[in-house]
Backbone as XML, in Angstrom:
<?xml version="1.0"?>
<chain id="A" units="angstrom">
  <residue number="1" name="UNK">
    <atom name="N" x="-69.739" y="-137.301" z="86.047"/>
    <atom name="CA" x="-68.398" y="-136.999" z="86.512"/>
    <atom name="C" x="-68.074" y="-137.836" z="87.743"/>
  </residue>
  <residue number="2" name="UNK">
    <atom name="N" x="-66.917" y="-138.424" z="87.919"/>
    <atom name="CA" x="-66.832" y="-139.364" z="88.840"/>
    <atom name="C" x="-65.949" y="-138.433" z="90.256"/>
  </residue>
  <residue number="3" name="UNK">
    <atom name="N" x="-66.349" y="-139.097" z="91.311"/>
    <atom name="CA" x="-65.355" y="-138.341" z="92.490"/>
    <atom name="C" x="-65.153" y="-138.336" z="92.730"/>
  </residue>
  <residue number="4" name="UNK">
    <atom name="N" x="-64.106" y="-137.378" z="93.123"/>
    <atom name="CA" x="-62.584" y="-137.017" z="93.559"/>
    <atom name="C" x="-62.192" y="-138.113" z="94.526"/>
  </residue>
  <residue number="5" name="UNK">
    <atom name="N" x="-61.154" y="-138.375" z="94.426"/>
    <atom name="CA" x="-60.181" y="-139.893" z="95.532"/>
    <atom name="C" x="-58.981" y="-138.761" z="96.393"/>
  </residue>
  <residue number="6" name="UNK">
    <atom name="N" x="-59.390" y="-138.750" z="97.694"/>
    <atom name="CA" x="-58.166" y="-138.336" z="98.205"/>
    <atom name="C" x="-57.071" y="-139.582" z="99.077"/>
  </residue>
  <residue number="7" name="UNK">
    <atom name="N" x="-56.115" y="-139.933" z="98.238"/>
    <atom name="CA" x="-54.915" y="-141.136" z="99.061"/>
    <atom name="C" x="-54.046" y="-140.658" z="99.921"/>
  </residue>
  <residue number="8" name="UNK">
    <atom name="N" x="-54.086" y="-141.160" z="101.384"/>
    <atom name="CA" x="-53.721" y="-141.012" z="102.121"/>
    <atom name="C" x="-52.686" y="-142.265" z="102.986"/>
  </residue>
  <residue number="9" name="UNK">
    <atom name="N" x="-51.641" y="-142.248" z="102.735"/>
    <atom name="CA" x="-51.196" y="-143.389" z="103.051"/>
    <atom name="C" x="-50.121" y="-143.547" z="104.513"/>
  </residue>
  <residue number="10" name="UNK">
    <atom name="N" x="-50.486" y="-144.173" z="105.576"/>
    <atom name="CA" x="-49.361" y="-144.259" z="107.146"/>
    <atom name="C" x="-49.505" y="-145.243" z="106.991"/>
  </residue>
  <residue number="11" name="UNK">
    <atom name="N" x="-48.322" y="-144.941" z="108.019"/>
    <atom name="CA" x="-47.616" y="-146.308" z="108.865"/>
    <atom name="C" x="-48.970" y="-146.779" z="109.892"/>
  </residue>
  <residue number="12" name="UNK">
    <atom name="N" x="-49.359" y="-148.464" z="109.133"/>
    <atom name="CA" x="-50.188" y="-148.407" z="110.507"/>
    <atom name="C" x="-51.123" y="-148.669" z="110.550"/>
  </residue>
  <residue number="13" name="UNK">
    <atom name="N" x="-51.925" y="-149.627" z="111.335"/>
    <atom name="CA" x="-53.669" y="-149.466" z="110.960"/>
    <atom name="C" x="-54.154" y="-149.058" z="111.516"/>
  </residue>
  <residue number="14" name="UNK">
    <atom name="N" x="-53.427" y="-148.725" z="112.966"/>
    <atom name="CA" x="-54.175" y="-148.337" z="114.120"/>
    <atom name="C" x="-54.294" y="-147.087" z="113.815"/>
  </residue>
  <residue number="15" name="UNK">
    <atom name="N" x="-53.086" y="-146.024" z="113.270"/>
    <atom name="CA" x="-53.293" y="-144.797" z="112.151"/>
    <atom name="C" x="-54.031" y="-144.526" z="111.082"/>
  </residue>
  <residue number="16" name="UNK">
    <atom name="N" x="-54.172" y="-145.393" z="110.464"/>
    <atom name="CA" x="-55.319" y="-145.705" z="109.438"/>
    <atom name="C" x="-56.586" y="-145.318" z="109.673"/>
  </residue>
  <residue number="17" name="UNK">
    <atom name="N" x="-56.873" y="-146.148" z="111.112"/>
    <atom name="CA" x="-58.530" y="-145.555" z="111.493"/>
    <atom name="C" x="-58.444" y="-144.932" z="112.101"/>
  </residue>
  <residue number="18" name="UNK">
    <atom name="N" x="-57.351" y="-144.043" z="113.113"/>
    <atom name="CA" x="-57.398" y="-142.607" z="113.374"/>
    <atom name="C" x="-57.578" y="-141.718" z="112.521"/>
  </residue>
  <residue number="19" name="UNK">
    <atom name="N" x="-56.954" y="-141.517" z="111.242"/>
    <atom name="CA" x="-56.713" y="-141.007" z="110.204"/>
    <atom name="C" x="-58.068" y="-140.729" z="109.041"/>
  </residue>
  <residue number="20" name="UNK">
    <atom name="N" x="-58.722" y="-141.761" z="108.775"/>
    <atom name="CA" x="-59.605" y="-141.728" z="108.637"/>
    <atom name="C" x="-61.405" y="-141.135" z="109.041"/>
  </residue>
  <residue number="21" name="UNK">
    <atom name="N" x="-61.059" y="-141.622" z="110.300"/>
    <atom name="CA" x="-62.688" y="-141.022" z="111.765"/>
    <atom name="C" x="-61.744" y="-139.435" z="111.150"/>
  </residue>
  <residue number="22" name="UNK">
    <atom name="N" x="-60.514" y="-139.218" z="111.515"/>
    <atom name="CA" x="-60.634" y="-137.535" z="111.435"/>
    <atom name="C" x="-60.851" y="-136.954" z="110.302"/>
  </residue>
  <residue number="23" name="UNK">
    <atom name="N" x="-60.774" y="-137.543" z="109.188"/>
    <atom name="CA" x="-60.748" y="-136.987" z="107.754"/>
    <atom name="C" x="-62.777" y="-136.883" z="107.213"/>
  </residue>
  <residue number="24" name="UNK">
    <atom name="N" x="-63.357" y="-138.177" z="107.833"/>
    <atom name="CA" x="-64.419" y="-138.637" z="107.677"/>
    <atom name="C" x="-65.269" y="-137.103" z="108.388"/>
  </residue>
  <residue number="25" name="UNK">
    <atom name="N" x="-64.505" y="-136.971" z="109.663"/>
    <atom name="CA" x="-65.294" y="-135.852" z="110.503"/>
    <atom name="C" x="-65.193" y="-134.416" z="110.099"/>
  </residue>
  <residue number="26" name="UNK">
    <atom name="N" x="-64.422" y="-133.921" z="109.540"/>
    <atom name="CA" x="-63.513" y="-133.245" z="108.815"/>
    <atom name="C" x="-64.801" y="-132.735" z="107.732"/>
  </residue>
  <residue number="27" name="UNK">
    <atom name="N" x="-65.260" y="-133.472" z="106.759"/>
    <atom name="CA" x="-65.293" y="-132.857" z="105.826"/>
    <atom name="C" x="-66.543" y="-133.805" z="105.484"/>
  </residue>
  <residue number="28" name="UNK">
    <atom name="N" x="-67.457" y="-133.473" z="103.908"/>
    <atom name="CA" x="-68.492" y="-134.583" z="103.924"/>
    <atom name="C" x="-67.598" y="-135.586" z="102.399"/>
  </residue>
  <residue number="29" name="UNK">
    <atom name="N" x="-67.323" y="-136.855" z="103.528"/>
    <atom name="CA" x="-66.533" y="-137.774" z="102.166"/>
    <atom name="C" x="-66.755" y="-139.140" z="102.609"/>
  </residue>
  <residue number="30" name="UNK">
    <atom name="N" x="-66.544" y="-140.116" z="102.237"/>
    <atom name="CA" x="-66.977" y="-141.383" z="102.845"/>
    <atom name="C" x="-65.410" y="-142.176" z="102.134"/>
  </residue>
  <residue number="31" name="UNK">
    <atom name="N" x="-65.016" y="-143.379" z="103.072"/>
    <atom name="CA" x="-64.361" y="-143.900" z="102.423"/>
    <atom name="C" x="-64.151" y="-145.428" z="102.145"/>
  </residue>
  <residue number="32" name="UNK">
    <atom name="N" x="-63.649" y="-145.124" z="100.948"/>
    <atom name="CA" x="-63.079" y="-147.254" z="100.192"/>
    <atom name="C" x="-62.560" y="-147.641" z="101.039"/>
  </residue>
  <residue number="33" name="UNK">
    <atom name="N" x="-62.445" y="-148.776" z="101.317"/>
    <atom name="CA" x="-61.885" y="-149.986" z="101.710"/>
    <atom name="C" x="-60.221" y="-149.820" z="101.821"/>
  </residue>
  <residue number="34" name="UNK">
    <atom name="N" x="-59.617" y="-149.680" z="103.076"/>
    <atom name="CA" x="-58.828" y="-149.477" z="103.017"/>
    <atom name="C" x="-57.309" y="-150.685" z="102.117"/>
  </residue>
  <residue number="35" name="UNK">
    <atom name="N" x="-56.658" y="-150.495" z="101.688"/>
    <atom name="CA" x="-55.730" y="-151.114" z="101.264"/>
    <atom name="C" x="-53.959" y="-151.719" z="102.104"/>
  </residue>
  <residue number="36" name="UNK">
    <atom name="N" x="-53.111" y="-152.454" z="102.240"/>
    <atom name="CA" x="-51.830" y="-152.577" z="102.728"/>
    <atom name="C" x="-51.090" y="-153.080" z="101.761"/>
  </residue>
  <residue number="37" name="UNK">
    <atom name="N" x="-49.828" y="-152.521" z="102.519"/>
    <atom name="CA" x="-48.806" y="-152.865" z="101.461"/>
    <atom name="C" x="-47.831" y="-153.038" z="102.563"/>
  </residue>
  <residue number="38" name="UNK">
    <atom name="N" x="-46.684" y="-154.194" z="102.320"/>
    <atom name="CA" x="-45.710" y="-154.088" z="103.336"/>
    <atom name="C" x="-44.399" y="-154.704" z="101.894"/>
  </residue>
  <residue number="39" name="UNK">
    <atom name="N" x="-43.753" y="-153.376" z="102.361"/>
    <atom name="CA" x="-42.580" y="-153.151" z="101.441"/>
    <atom name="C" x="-41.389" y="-153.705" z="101.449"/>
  </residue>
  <residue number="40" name="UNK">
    <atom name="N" x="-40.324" y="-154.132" z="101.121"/>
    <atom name="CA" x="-39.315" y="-155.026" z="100.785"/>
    <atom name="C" x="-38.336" y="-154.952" z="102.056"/>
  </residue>
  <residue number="41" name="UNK">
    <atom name="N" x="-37.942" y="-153.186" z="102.200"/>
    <atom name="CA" x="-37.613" y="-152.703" z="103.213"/>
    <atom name="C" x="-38.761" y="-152.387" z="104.877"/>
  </residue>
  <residue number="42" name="UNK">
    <atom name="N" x="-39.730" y="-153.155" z="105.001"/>
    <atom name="CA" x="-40.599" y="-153.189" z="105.673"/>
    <atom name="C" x="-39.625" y="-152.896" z="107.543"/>
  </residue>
  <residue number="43" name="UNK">
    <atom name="N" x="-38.477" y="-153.727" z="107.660"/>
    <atom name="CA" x="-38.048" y="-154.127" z="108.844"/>
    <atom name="C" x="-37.181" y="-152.636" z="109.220"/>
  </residue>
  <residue number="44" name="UNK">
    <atom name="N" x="-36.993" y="-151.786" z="108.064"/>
    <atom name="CA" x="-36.156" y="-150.706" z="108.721"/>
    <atom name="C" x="-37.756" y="-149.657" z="108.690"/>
  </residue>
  <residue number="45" name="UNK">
    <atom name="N" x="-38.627" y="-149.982" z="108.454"/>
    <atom name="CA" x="-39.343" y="-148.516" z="108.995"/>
    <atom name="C" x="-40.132" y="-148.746" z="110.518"/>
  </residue>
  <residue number="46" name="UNK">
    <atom name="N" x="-40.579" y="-147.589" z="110.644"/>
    <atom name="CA" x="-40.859" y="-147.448" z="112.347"/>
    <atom name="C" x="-42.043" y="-148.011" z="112.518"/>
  </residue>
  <residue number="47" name="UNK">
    <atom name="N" x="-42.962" y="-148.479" z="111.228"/>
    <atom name="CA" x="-44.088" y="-149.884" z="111.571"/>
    <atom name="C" x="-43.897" y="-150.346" z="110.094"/>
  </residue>
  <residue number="48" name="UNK">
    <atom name="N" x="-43.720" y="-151.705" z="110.369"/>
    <atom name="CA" x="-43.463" y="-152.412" z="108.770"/>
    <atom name="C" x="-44.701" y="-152.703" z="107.884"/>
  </residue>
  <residue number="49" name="UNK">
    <atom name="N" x="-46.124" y="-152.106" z="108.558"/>
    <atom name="CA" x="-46.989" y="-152.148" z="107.333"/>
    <atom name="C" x="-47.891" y="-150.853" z="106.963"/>
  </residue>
  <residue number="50" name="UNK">
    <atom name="N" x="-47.788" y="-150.860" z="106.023"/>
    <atom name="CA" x="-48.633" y="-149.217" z="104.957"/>
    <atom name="C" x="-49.868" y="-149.597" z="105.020"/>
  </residue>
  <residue number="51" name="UNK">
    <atom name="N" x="-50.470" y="-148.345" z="105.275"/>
    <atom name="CA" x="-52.044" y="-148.428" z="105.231"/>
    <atom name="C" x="-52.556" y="-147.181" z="104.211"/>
  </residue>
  <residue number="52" name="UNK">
    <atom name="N" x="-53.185" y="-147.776" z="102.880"/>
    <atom name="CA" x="-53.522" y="-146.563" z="102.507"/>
    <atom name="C" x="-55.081" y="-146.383" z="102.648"/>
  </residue>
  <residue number="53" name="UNK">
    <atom name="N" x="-55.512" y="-144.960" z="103.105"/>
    <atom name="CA" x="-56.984" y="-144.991" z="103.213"/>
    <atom name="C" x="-57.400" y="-144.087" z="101.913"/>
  </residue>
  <residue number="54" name="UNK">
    <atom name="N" x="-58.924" y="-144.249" z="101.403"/>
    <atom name="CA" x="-59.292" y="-143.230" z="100.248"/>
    <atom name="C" x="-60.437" y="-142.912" z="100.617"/>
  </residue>
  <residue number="55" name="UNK">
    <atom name="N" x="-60.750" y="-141.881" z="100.761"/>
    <atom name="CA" x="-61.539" y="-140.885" z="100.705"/>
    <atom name="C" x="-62.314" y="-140.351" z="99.525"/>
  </residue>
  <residue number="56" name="UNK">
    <atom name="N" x="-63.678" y="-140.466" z="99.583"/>
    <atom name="CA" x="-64.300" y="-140.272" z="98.223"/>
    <atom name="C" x="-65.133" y="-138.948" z="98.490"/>
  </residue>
  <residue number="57" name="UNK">
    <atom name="N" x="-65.125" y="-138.119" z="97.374"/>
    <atom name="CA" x="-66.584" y="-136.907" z="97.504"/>
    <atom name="C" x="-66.117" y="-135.828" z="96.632"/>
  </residue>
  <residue number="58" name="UNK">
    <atom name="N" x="-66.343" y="-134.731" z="96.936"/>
    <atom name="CA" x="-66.246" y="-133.623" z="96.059"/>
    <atom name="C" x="-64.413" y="-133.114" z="96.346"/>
  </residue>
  <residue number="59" name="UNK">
    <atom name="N" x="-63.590" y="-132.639" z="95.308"/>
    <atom name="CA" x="-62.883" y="-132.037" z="95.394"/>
    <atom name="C" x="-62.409" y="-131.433" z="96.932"/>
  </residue>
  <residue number="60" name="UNK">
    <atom name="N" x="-63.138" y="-130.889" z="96.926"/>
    <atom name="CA" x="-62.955" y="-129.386" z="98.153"/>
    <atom name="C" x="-62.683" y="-130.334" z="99.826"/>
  </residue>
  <residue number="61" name="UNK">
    <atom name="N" x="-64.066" y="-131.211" z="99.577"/>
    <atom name="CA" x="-64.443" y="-131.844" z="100.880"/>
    <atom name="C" x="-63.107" y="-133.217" z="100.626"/>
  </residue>
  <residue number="62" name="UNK">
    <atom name="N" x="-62.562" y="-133.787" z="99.878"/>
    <atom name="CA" x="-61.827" y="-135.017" z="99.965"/>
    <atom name="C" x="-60.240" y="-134.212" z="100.246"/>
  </residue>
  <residue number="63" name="UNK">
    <atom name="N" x="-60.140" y="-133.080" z="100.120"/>
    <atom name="CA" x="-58.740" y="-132.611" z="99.940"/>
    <atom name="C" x="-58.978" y="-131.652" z="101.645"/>
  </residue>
  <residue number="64" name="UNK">
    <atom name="N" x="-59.829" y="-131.254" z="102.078"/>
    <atom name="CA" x="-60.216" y="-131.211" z="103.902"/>
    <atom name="C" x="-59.963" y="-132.422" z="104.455"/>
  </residue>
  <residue number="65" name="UNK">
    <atom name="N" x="-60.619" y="-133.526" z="103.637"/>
    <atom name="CA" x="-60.155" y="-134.652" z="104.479"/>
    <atom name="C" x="-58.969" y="-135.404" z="104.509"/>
  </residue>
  <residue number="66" name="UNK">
    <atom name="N" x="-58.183" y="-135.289" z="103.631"/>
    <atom name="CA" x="-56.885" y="-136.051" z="103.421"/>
    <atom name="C" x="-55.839" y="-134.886" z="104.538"/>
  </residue>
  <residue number="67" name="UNK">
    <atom name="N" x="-56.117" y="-133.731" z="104.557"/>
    <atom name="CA" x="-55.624" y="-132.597" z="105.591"/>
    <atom name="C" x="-55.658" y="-133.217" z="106.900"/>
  </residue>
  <residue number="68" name="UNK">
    <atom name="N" x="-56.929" y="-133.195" z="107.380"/>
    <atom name="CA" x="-57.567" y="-133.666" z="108.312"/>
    <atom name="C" x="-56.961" y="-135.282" z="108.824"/>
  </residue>
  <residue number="69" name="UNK">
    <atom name="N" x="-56.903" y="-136.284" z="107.906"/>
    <atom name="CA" x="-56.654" y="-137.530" z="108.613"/>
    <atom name="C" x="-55.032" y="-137.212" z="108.639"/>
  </residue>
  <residue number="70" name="UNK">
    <atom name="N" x="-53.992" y="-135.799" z="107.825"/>
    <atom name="CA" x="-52.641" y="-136.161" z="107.806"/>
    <atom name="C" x="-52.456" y="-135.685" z="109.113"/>
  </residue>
  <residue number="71" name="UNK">
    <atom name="N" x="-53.138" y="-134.620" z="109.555"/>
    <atom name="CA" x="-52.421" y="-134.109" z="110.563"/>
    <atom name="C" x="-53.078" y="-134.952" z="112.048"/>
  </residue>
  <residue number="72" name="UNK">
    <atom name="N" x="-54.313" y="-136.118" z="111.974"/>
    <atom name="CA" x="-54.066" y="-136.994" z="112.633"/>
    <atom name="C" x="-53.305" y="-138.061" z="112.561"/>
  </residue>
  <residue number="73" name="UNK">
    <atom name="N" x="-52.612" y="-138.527" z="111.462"/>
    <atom name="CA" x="-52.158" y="-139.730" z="111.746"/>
    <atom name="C" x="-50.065" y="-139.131" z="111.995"/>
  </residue>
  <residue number="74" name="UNK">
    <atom name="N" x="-50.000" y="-137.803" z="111.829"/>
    <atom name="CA" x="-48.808" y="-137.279" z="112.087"/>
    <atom name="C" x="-48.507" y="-137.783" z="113.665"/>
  </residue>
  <residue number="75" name="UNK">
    <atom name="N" x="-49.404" y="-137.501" z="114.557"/>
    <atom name="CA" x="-49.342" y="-137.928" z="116.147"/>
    <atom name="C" x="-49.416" y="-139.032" z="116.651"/>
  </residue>
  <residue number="76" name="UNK">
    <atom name="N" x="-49.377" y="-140.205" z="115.516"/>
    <atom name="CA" x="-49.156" y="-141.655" z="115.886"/>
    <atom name="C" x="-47.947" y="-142.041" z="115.014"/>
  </residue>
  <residue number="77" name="UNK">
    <atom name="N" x="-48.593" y="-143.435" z="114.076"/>
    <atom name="CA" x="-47.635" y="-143.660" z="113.490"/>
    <atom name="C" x="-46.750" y="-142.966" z="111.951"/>
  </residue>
  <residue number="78" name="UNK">
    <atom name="N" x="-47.732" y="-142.082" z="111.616"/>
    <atom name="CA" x="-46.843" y="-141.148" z="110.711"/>
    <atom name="C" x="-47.492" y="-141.027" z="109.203"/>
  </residue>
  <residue number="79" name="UNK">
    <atom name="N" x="-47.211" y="-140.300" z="108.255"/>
    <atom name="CA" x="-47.462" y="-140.244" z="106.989"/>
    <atom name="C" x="-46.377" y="-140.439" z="106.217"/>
  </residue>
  <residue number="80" name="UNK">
    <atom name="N" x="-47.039" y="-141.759" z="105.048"/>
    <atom name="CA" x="-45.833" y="-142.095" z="103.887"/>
    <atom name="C" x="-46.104" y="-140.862" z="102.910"/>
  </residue>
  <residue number="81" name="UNK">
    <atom name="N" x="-47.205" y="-140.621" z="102.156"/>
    <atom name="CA" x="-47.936" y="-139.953" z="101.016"/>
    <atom name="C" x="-48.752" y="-139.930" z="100.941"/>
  </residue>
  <residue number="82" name="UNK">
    <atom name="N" x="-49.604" y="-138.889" z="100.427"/>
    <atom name="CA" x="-51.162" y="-138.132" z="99.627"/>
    <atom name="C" x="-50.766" y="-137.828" z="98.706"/>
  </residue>
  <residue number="83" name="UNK">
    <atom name="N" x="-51.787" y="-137.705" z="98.018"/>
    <atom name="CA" x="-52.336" y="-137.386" z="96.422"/>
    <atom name="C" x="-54.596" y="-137.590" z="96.596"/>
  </residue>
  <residue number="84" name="UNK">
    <atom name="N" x="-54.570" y="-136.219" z="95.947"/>
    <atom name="CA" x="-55.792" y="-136.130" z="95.633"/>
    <atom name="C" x="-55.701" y="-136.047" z="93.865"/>
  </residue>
  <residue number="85" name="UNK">
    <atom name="N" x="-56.930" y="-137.081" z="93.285"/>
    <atom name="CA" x="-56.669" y="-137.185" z="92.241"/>
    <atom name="C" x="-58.292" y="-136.556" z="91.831"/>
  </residue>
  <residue number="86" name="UNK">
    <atom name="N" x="-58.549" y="-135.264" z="91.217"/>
    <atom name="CA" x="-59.908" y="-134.736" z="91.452"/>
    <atom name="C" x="-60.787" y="-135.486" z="90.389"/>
  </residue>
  <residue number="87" name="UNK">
    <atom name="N" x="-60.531" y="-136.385" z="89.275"/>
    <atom name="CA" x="-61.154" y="-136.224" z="88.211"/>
    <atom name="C" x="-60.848" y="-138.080" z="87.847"/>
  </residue>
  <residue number="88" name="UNK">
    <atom name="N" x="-60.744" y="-139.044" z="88.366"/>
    <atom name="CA" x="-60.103" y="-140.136" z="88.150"/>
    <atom name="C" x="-60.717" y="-140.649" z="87.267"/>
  </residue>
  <residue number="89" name="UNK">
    <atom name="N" x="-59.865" y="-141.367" z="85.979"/>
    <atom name="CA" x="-60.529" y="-141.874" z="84.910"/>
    <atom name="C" x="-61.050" y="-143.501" z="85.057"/>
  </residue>
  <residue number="90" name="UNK">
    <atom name="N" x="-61.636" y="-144.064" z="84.293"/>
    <atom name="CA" x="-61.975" y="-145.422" z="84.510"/>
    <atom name="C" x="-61.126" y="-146.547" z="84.944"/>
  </residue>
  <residue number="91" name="UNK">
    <atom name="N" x="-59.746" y="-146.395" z="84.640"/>
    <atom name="CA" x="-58.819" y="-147.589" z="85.313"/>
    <atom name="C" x="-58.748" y="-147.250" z="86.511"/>
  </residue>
  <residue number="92" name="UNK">
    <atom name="N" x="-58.454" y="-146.264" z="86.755"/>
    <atom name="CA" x="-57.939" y="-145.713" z="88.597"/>
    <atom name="C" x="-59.247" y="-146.190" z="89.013"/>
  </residue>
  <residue number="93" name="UNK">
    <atom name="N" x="-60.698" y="-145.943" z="88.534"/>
    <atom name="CA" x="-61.687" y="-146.434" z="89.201"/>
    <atom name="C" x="-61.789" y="-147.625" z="89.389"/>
  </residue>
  <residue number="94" name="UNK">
    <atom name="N" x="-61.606" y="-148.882" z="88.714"/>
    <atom name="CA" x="-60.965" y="-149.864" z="89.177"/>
    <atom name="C" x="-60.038" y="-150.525" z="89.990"/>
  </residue>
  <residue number="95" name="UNK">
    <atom name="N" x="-58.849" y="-149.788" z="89.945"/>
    <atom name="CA" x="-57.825" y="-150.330" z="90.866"/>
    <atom name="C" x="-58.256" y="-149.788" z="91.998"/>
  </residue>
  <residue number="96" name="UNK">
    <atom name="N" x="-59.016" y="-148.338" z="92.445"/>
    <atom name="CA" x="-59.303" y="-148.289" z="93.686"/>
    <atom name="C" x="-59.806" y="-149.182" z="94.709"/>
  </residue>
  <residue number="97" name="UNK">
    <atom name="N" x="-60.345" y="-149.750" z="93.504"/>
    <atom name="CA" x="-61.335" y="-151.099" z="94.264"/>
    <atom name="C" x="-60.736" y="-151.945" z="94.761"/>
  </residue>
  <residue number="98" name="UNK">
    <atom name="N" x="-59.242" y="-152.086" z="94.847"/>
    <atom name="CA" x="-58.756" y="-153.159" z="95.003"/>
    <atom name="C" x="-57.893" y="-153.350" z="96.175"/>
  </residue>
  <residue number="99" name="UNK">
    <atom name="N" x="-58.317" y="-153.905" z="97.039"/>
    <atom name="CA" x="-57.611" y="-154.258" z="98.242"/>
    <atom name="C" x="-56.929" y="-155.531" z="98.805"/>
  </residue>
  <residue number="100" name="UNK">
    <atom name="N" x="-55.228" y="-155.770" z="99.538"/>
    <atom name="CA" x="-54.898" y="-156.749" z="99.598"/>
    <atom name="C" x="-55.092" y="-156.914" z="101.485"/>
  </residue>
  <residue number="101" name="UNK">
    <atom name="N" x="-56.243" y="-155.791" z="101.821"/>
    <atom name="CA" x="-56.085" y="-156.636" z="103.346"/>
    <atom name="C" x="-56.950" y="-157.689" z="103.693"/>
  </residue>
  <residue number="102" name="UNK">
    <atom name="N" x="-57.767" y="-158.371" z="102.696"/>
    <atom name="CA" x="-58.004" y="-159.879" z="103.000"/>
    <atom name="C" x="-57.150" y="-160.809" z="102.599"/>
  </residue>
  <residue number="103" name="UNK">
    <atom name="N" x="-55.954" y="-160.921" z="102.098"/>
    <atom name="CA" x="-54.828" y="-161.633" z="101.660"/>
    <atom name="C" x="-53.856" y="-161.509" z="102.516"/>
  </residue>
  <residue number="104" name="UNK">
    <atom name="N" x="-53.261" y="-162.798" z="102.871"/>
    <atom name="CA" x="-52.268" y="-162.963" z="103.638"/>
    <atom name="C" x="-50.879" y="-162.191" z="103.507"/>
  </residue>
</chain>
């Protein structure tokens, strides 16, 4: 059985790894490689780049931690969206893998 992904996505990187250390401390989950995205409308939000972090482990403990990093990254730069996906099938396990913050 593969496990649980909790997505957690702010404004922010400096939120990102706040968000993360608290979610990480939070609960027992470890996480992927974080991902960015900077959106079309990038210049009207209050930081123009998305950080999504994922959180890997059991159900219980990845959905403490996606709690945990929202209500830290609420006190900086903010939360776009979560989704805990408890049961992810083989494509999602792939695309998790996939990150554009070594790309320009």
């Amino acid at each position: 059985m593969a496990e649980a992904v909790g997505i957690l996505e702010v404004f922010g990187l400096t939120t990102a790894f706040v968000a993360g250390d608290a979610g990480c401390k939070a609960a027992n989950v470890r996480m992927e490689v974080f991902d960015k995205n900077k959106p079309a409308n990038a210049d009207s939000l209050p930081v123009p780049l998305l950080v999504t972090i994922k959180y890997r482990g059991g159900v219980a403990d990845v959905t403490a931690a996606v709690e945990a990093g929202e209500e830290a990254a609420k006190t900086l730069g903010g939360v776009v969206t979560k989704y805990i996906i408890a049961n992810p099938e083989a494509g999602t396990e792939k695309m998790l893998k996939i990150s554009a913050l070594d790309k320009n």
